[in-house]
C-alpha positions as CSV (number, residue, x, y, z in Angstrom):
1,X,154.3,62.1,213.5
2,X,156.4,64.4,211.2
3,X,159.1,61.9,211.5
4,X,157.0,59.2,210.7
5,X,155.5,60.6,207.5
6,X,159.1,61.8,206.5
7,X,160.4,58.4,206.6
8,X,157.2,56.8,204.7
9,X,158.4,59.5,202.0
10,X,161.9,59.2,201.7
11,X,160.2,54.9,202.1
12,X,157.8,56.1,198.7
13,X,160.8,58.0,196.7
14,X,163.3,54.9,197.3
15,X,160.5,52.6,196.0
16,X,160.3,55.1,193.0
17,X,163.5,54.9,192.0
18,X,163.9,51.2,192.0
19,X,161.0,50.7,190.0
20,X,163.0,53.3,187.3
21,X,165.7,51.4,188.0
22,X,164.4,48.2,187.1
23,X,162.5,49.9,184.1
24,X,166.0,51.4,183.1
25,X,167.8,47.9,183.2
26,X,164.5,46.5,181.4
27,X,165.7,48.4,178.3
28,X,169.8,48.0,178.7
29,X,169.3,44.4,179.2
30,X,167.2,44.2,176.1
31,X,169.8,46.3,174.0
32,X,172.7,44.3,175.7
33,X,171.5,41.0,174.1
34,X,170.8,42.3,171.3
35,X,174.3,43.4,170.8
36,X,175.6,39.9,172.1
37,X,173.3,38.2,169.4
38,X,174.8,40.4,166.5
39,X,178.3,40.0,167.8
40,X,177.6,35.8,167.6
41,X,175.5,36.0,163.9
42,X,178.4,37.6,162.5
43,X,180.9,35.3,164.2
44,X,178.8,32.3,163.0
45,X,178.8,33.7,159.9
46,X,182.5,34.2,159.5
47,X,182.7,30.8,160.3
48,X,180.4,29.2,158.9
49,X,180.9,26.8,156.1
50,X,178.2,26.0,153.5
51,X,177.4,23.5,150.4
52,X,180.1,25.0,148.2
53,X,182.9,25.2,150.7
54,X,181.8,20.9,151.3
55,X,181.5,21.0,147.5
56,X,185.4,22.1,146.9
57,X,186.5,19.9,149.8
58,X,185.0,16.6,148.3
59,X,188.1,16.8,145.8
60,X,190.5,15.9,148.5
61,X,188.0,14.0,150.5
62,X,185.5,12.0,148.6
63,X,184.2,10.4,151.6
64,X,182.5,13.3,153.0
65,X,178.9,14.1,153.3
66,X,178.4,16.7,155.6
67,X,180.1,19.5,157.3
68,X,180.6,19.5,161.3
69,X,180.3,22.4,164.0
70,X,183.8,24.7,164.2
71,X,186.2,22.5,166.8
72,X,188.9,23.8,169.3
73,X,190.8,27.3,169.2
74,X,191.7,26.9,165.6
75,X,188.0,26.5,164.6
76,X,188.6,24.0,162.1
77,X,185.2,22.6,160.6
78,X,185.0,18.4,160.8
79,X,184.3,16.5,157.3
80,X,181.8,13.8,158.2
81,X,181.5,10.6,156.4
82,X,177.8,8.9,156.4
83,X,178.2,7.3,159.5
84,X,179.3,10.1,161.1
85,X,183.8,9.8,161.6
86,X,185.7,12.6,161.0
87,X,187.5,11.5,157.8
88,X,189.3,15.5,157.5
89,X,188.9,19.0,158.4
90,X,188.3,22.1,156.4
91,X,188.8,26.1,157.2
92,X,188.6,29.2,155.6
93,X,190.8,31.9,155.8
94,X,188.0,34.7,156.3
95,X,187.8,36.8,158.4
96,X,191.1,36.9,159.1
97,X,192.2,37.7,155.4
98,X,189.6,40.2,154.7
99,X,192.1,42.9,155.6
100,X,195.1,41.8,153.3
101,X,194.3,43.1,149.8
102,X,195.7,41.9,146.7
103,X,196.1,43.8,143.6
104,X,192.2,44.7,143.1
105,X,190.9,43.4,147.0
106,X,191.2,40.3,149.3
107,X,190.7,36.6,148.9
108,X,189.0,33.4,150.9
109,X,190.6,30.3,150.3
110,X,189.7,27.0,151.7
111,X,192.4,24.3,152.9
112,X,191.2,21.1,154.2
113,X,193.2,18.6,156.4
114,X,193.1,14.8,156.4
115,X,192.1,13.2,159.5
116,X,195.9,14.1,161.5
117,X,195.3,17.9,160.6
118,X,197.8,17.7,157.8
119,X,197.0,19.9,154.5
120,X,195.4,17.4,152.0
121,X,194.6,20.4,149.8
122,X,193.6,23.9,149.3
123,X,191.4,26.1,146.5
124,X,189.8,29.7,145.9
125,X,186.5,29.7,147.6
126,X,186.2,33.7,146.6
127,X,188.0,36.8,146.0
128,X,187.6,40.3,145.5
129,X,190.5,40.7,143.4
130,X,190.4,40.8,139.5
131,X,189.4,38.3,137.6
132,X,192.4,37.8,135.7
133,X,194.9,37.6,138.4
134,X,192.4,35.3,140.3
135,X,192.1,33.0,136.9
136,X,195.9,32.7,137.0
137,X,196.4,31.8,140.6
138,X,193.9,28.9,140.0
139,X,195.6,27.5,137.4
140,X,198.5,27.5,139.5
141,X,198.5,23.8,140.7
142,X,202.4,25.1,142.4
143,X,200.8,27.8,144.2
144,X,197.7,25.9,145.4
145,X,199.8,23.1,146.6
146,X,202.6,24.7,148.2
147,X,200.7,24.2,151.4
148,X,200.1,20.4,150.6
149,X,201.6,18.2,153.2
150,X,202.2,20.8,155.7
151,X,200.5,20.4,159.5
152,X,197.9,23.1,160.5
153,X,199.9,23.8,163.7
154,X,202.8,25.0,161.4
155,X,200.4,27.6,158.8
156,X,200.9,30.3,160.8
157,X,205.0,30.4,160.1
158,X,204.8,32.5,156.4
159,X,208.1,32.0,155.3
160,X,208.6,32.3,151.6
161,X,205.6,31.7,149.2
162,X,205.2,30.8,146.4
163,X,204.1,33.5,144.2
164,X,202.8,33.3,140.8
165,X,204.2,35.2,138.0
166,X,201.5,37.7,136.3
167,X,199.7,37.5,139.8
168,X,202.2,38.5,142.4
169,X,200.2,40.6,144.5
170,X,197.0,38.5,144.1
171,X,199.0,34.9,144.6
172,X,200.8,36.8,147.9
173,X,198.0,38.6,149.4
174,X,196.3,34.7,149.1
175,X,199.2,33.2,151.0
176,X,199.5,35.9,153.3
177,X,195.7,35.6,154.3
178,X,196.5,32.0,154.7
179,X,199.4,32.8,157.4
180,X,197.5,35.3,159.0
181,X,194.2,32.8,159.3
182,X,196.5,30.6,161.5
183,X,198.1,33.1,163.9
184,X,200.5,35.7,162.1
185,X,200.6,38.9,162.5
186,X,200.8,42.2,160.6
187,X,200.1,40.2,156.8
188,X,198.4,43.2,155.7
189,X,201.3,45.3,156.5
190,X,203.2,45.2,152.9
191,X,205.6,47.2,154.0
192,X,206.9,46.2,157.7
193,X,209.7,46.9,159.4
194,X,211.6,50.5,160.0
195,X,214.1,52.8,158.2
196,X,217.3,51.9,159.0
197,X,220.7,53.6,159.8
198,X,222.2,52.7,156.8
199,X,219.4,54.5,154.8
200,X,219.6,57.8,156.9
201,X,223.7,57.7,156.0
202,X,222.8,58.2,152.1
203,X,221.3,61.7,153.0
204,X,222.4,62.0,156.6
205,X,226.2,61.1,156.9
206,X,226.1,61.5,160.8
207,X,222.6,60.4,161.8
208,X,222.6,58.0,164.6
209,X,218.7,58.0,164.9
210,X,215.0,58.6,163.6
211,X,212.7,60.1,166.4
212,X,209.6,60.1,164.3
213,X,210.4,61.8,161.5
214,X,213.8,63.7,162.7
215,X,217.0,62.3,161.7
216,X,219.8,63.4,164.9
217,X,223.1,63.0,165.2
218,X,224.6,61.6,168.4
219,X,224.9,65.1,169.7
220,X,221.0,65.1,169.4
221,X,221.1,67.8,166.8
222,X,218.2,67.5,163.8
223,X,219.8,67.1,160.6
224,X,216.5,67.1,158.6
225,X,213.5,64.8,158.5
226,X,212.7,62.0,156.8
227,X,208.9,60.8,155.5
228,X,208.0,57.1,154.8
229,X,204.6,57.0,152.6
230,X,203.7,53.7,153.8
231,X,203.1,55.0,157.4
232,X,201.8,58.4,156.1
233,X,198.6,56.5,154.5
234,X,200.1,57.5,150.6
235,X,199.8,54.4,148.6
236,X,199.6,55.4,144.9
237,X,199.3,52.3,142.4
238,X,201.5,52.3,139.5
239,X,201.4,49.8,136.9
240,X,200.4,47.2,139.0
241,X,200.9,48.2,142.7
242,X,202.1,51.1,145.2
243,X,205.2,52.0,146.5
244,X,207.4,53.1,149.6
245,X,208.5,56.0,149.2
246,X,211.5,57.6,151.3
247,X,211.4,61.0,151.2
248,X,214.4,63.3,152.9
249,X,213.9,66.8,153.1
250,X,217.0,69.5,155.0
251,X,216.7,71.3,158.3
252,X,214.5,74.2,157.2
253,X,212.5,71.6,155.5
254,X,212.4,74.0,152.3
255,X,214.8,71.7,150.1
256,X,214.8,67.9,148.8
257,X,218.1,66.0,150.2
258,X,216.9,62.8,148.1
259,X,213.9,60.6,147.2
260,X,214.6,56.3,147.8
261,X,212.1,53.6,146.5
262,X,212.5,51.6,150.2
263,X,209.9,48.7,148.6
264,X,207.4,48.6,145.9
265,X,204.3,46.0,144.6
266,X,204.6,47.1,141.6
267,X,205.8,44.8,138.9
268,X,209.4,43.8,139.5
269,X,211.1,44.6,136.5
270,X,210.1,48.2,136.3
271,X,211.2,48.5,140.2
272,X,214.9,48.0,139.8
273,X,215.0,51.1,137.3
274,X,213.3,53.5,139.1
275,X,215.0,52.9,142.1
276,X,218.6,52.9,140.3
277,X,217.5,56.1,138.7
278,X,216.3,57.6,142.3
279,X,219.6,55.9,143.8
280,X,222.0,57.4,141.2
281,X,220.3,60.1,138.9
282,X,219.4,62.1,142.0
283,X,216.7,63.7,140.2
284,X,214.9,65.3,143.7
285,X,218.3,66.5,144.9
286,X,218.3,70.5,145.7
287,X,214.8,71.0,144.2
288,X,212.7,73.2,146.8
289,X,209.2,71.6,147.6
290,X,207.2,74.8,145.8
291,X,209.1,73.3,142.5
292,X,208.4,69.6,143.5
293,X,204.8,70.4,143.7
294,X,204.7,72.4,140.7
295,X,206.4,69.9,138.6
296,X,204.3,68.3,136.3
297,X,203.6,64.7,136.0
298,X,207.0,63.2,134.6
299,X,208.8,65.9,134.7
300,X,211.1,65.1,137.4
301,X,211.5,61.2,137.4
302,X,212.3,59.5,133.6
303,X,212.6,55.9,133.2
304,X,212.8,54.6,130.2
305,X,210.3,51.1,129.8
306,X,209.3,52.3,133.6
307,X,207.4,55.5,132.9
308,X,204.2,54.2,135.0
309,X,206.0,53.0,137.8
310,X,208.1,56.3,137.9
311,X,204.9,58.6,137.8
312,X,203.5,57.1,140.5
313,X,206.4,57.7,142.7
314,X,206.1,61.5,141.8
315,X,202.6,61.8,142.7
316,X,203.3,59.6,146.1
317,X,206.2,62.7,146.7
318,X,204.0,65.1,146.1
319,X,201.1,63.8,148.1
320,X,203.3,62.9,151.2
321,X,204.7,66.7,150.5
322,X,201.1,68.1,150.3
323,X,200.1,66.1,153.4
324,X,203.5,66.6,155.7
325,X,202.9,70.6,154.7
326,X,198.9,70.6,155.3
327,X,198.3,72.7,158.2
328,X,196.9,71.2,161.2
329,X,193.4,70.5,161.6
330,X,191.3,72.8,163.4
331,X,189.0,70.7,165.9
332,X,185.7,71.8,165.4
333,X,183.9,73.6,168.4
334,X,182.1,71.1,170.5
335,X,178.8,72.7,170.2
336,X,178.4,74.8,166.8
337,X,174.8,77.0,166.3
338,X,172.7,74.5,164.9
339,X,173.4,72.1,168.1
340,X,173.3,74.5,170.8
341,X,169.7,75.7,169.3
342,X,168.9,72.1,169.3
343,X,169.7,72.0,172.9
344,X,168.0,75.0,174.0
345,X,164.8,73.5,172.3
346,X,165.1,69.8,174.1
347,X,166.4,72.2,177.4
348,X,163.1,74.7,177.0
349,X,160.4,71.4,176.0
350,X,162.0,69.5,179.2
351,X,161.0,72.8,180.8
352,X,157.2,73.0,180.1
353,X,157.4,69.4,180.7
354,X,158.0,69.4,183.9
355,X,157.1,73.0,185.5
356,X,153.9,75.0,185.8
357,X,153.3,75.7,181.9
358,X,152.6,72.2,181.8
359,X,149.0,72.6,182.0
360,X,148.5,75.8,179.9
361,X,147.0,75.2,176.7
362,X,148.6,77.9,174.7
363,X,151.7,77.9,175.7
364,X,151.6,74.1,175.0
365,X,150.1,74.9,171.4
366,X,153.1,77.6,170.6
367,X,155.9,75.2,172.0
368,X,153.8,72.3,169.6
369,X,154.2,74.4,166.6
370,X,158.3,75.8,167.7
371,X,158.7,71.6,168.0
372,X,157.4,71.2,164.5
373,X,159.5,74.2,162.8
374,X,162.5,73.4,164.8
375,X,162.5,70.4,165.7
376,X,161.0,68.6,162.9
377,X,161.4,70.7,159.6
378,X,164.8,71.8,160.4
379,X,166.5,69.9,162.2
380,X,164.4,66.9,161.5
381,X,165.3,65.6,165.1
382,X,163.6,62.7,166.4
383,X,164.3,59.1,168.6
384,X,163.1,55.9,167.4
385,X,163.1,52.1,167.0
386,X,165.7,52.2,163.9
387,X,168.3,54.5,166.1
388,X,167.5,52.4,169.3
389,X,167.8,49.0,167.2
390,X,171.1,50.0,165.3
391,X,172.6,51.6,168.0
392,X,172.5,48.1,169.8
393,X,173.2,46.1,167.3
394,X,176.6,48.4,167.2
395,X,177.2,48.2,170.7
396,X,178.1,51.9,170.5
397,X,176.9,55.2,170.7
398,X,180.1,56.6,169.0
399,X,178.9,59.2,165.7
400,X,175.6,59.7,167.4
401,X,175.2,63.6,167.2
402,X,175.3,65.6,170.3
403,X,171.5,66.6,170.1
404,X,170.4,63.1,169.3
405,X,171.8,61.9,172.5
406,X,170.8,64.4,174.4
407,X,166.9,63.8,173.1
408,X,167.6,60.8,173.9
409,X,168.4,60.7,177.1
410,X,165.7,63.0,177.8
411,X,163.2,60.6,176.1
412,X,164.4,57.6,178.3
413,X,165.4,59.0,181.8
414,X,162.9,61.9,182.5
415,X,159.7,59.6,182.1
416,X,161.8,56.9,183.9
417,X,162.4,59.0,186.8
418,X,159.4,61.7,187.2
419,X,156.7,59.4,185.8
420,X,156.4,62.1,182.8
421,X,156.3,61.4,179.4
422,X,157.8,64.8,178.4
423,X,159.5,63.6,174.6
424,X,155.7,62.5,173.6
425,X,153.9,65.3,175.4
426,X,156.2,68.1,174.2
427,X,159.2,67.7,172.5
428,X,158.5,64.5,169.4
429,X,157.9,67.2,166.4
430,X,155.4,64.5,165.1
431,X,153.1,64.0,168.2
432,X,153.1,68.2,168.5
433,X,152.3,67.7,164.5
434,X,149.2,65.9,165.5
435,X,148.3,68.0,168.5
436,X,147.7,70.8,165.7
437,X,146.0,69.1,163.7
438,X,143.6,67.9,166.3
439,X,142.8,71.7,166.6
440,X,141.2,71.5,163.1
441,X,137.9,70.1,164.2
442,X,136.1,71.2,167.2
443,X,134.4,68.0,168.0
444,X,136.9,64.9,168.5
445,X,135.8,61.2,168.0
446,X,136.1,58.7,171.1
447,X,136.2,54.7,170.2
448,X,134.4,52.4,171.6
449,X,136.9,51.1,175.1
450,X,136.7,47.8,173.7
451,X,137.8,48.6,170.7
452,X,140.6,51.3,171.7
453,X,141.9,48.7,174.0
454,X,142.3,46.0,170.4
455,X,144.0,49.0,169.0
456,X,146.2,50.5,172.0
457,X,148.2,46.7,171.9
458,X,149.1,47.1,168.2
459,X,152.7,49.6,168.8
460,X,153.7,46.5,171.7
461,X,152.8,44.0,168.5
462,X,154.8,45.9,166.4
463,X,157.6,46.7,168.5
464,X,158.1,42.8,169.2
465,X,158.3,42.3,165.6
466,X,160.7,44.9,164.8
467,X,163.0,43.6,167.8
468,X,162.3,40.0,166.8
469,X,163.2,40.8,163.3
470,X,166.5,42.4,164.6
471,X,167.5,39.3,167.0
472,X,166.8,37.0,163.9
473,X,168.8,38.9,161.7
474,X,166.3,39.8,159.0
475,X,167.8,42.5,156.2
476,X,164.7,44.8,157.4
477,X,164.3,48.9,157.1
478,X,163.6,49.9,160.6
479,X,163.3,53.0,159.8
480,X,160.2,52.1,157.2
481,X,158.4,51.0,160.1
482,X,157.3,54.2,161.9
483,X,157.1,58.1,160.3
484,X,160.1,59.9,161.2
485,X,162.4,59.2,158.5
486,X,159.9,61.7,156.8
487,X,161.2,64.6,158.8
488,X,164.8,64.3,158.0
489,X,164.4,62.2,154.4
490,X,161.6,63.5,152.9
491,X,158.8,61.3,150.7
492,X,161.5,58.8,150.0
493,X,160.3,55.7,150.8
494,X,156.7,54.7,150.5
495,X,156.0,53.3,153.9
496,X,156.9,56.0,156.3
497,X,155.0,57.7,153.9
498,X,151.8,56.3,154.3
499,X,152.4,56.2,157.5
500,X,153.1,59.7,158.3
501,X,150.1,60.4,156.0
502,X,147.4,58.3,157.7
503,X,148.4,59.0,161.2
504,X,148.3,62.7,159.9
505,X,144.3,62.9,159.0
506,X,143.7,60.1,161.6
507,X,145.0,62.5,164.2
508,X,142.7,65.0,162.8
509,X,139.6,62.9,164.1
510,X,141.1,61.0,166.7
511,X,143.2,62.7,169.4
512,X,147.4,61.5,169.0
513,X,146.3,59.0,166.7
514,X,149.2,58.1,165.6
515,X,150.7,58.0,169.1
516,X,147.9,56.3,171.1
517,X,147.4,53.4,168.1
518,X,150.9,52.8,166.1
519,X,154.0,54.7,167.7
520,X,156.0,51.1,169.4
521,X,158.5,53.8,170.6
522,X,155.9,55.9,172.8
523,X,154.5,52.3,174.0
524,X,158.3,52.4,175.7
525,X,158.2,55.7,177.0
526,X,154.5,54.8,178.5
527,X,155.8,52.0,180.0
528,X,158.1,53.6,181.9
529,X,156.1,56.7,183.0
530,X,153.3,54.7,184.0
531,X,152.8,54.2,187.4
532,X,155.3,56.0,188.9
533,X,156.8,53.8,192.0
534,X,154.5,51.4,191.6
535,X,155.1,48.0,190.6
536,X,152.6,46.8,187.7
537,X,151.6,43.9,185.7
538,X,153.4,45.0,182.7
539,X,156.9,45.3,184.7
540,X,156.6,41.5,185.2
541,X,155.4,41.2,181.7
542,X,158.1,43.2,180.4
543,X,161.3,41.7,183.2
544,X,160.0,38.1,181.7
545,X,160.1,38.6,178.3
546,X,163.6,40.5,178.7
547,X,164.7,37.7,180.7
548,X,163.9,35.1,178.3
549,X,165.4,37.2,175.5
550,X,168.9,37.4,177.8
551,X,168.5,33.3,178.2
552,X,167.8,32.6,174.8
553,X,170.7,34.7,173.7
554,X,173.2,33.7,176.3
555,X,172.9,30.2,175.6
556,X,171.8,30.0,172.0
């Protein structure tokens, strides 16, 4: 007999933890596709060509009337006549030009092809870079039409651009987004390639290599070092753009050896002079970093007709100086005050939770008012739809604080597992907000079943939405649609607001109001706490709808 009954137990907590199981994918599906149908809207929309892109083509191919769906590897768009051939092709070079920034920010231009995939034409769909610059490139019919004639399969060669005068770096950053649309690599990198021998040998006479930023000799002694501003993150503009900046310092790393001008976007004729005057002048040569960095703007470099230009490469010295100098960082401690207090309130809520104190009402009404002071006022700590929706739609929990994820966890797993909603019952400062106020009034109300039941589905009604809202993309504050924000925001915005303010006097009358009648994030946690181990007609409710979502989003 003992055997027997042991087995139907061990039987009773397998079925348990499938059914959390299940409950548990429930939700990871659900966040899962909604990640998967962010990740495609924003492909789509990268893609996607409207009226003014068919607009802008319709001057190189009249015939057109309508765009087509993306085609092949290259997703290049169809032009459609009005029976329906493909009489050319369009594409834009967003995305992939978003990260190659001109003299102000980056470009999208739109080339379309004739019918054999050859360039027919190409024009400015938008750009972030000035107005002037932009004005200039567009006038440009040499610039615009440097590309005319040329097969799609050979865009992704750069070669030499044309470049239009008054609008280098806006004109290059356009024909570099181009190149890197169709396949090239490293376009945003102004500044490729690495310092060479040759360019040691000025300061270094015997260096034979550059191990990060040592220069050796072939003995493998360290001569000095040498700092390159483009791979340090220093880009200062000058007149019109930054600089590279070579910057060799001695052994002890106390003296300047030399300062060389390896490239520059700034405007050509000022370039030549400053770097002739760097090159010959030798104006950093024996200078101690201390008198670098207490040098005063201009004081150190003096071109003549080049002033901007030559400023700029000071403050780039003394910013690569400041930087190479900086002591290192100090990782901060894994757990600092304020989290491991925050911890020690989710550990000690999880502990009433789930032990004996459970059922006392005092110590219950002390850990309600501790979860408001702590974990409301100040830390203003609390799991909801807007975290839960973002946080899919990111596919990441990476920046999520230590504490969050932790009350998180606890929210999701513990009722999942022991069939006990501690987050609601204990630990959500705003349910232990209502449980005091409940304590106002002696005498509670009690609706009508019929009508509690109308009211208990409207957090699942409003739970779909939000979630519906977030697969359809809709600009919406999901953080306006329940209370919390008002713990860690204050009276900012008006619907949390009212909100927080109704569910506050309703709870006054009505036991949890707030959390029985509105919360869609305690409808989850009910869901899976209810029914521990057994299997209910909301978890084939709730493993259809998830289903369907999955579908819909897998083969949308």
């Amino acid at each position: 007999m003992k055997t027997r009954g042991t087995a139907a137990n061990a039987g009773r907590r397998g079925k348990r933890l499938l059914i959390a199981g299940y409950r548990l994918a429930l939700l990871a599906l659900a966040f899962f596709s909604l990640h998967t149908a962010t990740q495609r809207r924003e492909a789509r929309k990268d893609s996607a060509l409207g009226e003014e892109a068919l607009a802008a083509a319709k001057a190189f191919a009249p015939t057109a009337v309508k765009l087509g769906a993306p085609d092949g590897d290259d997703r290049v768009s169809p032009l459609l006549d009005a029976r329906g051939a493909t009489v050319g092709w369009v594409a834009q070079t967003s995305p992939e030009s978003r990260a190659v920034t001109g003299y102000a920010g980056p470009s999208n231009l739109l080339l379309v092809f004739d019918a054999a995939r050859r360039v027919a034409g190409a024009t400015i769909l938008q750009s972030a870079d000035t107005a002037g610059h932009v004005a200039k490139v567009a006038e440009s019919t040499r610039f615009l039409g440097q590309w005319t004639g040329k097969p799609l399969a050979s865009l992704g060669s750069p070669g030499e651009a044309e470049i239009v005068s008054g609008a280098s770096l806006t004109s290059e950053a356009m024909a570099r987004g181009v190149a890197a649309r169709f396949g090239a690599t490293g376009m945003d990198q102004w500044f490729p390639g690495e310092v060479r021998i040759e360019e040691l040998r000025e300061w270094f006479p015997s260096a034979t290599a550059l191990v990060g930023t040592e220069a050796h000799d072939a003995g493998g002694t360290r001569l000095g070092s040498v700092l390159r501003s483009s791979r340090m993150g220093v880009a200062v503009r000058g007149f019109q753009g930054a600089s590279d900046v070579l910057v060799a310092l001695d052994a002890d790393g106390k003296k300047l050896i030399g300062v060389a001008l390896k490239g520059s976007r700034d405007n050509e004729p000022y370039v030549p002079d400053v770097r002739d005057g760097l090159r010959f002048d030798l104006p950093y040569a024996g200078l101690t970093v201390d008198e670098v960095m207490g040098s005063e703007s201009g004081a150190v470099v003096m071109v003549s007709g080049a002033s901007r230009t030559a400023e700029s490469v000071e403050e780039t010295v003394k910013e690569m100086l400041r930087r190479h100098f900086a002591p290192p960082p100090v990782a901060p401690p894994w757990l600092d005050l304020r989290s491991g207090i925050a911890l020690a309130w989710i550990a000690a809520g999880l502990g009433i939770g789930l032990g004996p104190w459970r059922g006392k009402k005092q110590v219950r009404t002390i850990f309600a008012a501790v979860s408001v002071a702590v974990g409301g006022l100040w830390l203003g700590l609390m799991t909801g739809q807007d975290q839960w929706i973002k946080g899919a739609m990111r596919g990441t929990l990476c920046g999520t604080a230590l504490p969050l994820l932790a009350l998180s966890a606890a929210a999701l797993l513990v009722p999942a597992i022991s069939g006990k909603n501690v987050y609601c019952a204990q630990l959500c400062p705003h349910g232990a907000a209502q449980q005091l106020a409940g304590q106002l009034r002696t005498r509670r109300l009690a609706l009508p079943p019929r009508l509690h039941r109308a009211l208990a589905g409207l957090p699942w009604l409003t739970l779909g939405l939000l979630w519906l809202l977030a697969f359809l993309g809709l600009a919406f504050p999901f953080a306006h649609a329940e209370p919390f924000e008002v713990w860690s925001a204050g009276l900012v915005a008006l619907a949390p607001v009212l909100i927080f303010a109704s569910g506050m006097i309703a709870a006054v009358f009505l036991p949890q109001a707030y959390c029985h009648y509105g919360c869609p994030t305690g409808a989850v946690l009910k869901f899976l706490a209810s029914s521990p181990g057994r299997w209910t007609r909301r978890d084939a409710i709730a493993g259809a709808v998830v289903a369907l979502t999955g579908c819909v989003t897998y083969f949308a």
